[in-house]
C-alpha positions in Angstrom: -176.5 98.8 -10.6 -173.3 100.6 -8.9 -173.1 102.7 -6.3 -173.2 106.2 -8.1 -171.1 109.3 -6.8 -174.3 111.3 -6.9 -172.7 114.2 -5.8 -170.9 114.9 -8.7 -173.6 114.7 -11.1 -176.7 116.8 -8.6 -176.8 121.2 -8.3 -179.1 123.3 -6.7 -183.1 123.3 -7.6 -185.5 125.7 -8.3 -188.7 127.1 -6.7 -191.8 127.0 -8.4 -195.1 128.2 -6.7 -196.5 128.3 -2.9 -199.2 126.6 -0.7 -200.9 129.6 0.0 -199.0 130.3 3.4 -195.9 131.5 2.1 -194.1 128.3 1.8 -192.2 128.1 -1.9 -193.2 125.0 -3.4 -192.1 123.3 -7.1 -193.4 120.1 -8.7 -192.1 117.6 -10.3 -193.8 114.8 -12.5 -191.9 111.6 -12.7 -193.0 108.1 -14.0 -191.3 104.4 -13.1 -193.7 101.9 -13.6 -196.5 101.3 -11.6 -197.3 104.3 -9.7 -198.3 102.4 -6.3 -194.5 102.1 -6.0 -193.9 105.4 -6.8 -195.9 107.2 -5.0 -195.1 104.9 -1.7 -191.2 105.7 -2.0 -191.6 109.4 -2.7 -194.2 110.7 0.0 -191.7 108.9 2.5 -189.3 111.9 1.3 -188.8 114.7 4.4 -189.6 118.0 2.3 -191.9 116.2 0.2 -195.6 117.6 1.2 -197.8 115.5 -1.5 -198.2 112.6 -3.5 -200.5 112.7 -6.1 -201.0 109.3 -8.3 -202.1 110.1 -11.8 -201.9 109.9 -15.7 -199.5 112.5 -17.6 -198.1 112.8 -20.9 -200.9 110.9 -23.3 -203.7 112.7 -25.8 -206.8 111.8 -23.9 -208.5 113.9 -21.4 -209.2 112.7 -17.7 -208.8 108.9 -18.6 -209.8 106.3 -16.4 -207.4 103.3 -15.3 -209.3 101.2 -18.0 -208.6 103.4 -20.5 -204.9 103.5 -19.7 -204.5 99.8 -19.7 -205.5 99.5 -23.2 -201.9 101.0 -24.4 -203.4 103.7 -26.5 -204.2 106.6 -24.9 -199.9 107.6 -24.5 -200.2 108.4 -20.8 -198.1 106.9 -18.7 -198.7 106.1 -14.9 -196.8 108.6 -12.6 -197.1 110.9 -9.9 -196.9 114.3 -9.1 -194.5 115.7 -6.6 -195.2 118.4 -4.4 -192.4 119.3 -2.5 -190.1 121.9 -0.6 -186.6 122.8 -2.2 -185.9 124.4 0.9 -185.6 120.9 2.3 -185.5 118.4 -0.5 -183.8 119.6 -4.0 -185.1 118.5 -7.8 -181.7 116.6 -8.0 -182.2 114.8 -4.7 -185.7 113.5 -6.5 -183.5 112.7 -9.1 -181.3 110.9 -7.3 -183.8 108.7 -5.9 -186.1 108.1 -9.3 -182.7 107.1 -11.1 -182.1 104.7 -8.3 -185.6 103.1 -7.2 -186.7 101.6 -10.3 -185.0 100.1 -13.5 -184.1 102.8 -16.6 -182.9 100.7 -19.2 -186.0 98.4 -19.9 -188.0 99.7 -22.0 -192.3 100.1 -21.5 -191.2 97.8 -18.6 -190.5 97.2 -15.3 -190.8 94.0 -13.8 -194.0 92.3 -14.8 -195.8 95.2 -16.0 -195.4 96.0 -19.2 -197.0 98.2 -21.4 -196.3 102.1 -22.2 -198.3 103.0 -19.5 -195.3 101.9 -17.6 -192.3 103.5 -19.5 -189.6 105.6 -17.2 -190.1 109.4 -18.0 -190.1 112.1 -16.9 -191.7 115.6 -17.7 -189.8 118.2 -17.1 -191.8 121.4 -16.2 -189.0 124.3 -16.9 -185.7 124.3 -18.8 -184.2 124.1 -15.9 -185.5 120.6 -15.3 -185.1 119.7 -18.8 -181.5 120.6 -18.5 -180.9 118.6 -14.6 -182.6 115.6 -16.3 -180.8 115.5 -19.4 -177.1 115.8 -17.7 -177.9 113.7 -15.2 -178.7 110.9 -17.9 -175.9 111.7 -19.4 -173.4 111.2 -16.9 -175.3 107.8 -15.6 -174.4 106.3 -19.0 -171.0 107.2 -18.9 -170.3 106.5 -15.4 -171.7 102.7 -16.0 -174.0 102.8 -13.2 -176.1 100.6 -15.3 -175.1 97.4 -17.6 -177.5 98.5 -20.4 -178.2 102.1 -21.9 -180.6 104.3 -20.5 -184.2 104.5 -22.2 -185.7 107.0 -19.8 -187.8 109.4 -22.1 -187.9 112.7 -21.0 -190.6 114.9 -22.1 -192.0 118.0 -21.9 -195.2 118.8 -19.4 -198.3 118.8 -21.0 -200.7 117.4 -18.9 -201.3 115.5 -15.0 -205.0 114.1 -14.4 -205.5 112.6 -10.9 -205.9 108.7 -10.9 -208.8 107.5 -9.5 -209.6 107.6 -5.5 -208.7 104.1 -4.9 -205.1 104.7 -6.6 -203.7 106.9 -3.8 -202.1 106.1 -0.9 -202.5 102.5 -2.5 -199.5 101.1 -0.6 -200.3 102.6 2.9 -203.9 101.3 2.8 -203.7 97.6 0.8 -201.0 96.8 1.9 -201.3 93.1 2.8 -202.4 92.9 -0.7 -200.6 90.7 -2.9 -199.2 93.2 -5.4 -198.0 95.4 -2.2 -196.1 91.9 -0.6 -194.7 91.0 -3.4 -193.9 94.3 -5.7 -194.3 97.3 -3.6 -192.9 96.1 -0.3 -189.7 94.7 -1.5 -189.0 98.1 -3.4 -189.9 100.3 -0.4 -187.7 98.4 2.4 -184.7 98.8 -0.2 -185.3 102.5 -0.4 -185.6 102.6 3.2 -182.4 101.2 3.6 -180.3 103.2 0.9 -181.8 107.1 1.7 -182.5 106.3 5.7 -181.0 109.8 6.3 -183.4 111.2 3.5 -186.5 109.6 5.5 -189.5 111.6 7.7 -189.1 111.2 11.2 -193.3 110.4 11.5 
């Protein structure tokens, strides 16, 4: 992949709820693969206040992993973003899901496959419909990417939590295999390319 002029592709987000507290809040639903990466690039985010590992877009209600893995349920791994777009903007989530994971293999990334690991994402308002389309767009014309696009994008239907032992996967296995030799590599790249879009703690 190229280096993208993001800036001419990104707008302005909009709000969506609030914590309780009086601090506007929207969400966003995104899927790359295997949500342990996912979810360990994206709470690393400054504006971004949760992480929630889960199951979105398939027919059956509150699956388990299990279920999942056996390709026929249509959910796909992904995560659900809680964030501020006072400080972090749907295109700037955008920006980094476009750039942190491979959008032109399809039910694919890496060695998982499957279409529990297909890109997507599922847009939540027209507005997001409408950022996420364009921004496609413009990524296949601007040839960012050798091969076309094949992120689906979708609209929200449903998120279920994954289990307990899914979240914060990264931050508590991670001398695991899977984290050394998947997650790790993925996260010190990020770390590298959005530095200025990091936490401070």
């Amino acid at each position: 992949m190229t280096d993208m002029n993001i800036s001419n592709i990104l707008g302005k987000s909009e709000t969506g709820g609030d914590l309780g507290d009086g601090l506007e809040t929207d969400t966003a639903i995104l899927g790359t693969g295997c949500f342990w990466c996912t979810e360990a690039i994206f709470q690393q985010l400054k504006g971004v206040l949760k992480v929630t590992s889960g199951y979105s877009g398939g027919h059956i209600a509150n699956p388990t992993y299990e279920q999942v893995c056996e390709k026929n349920t249509g959910h796909a791994e992904a995560i659900e973003v809680v964030y501020n777009p006072a400080e972090i903007t749907f295109d700037e989530l955008l920006e980094v899901f476009w750039q942190t994971h491979d959008p032109t293999t399809l039910n694919r990334q890496g060695n998982d496959v499957g279409p529990q690991y297909r890109s997507v994402i599922f847009y939540k308002s027209p507005k997001q419909k409408e950022k996420s389309e364009h921004y496609k767009v413009e990524l296949n014309k601007s040839g960012s990417f050798k091969d076309p696009i094949v992120t689906a994008i979708e609209p929200f239907t449903n998120f279920y939590a994954a289990e307990n032992y899914h979240q914060n996967y990264f931050n508590s296995n991670g001398s695991q295999p899977y984290c050394n030799f998947v997650v790790r590599p993925k996260v010190e790249k990020f770390q590298k390319v959005f530095k200025n879009k990091l936490k401070t703690h």
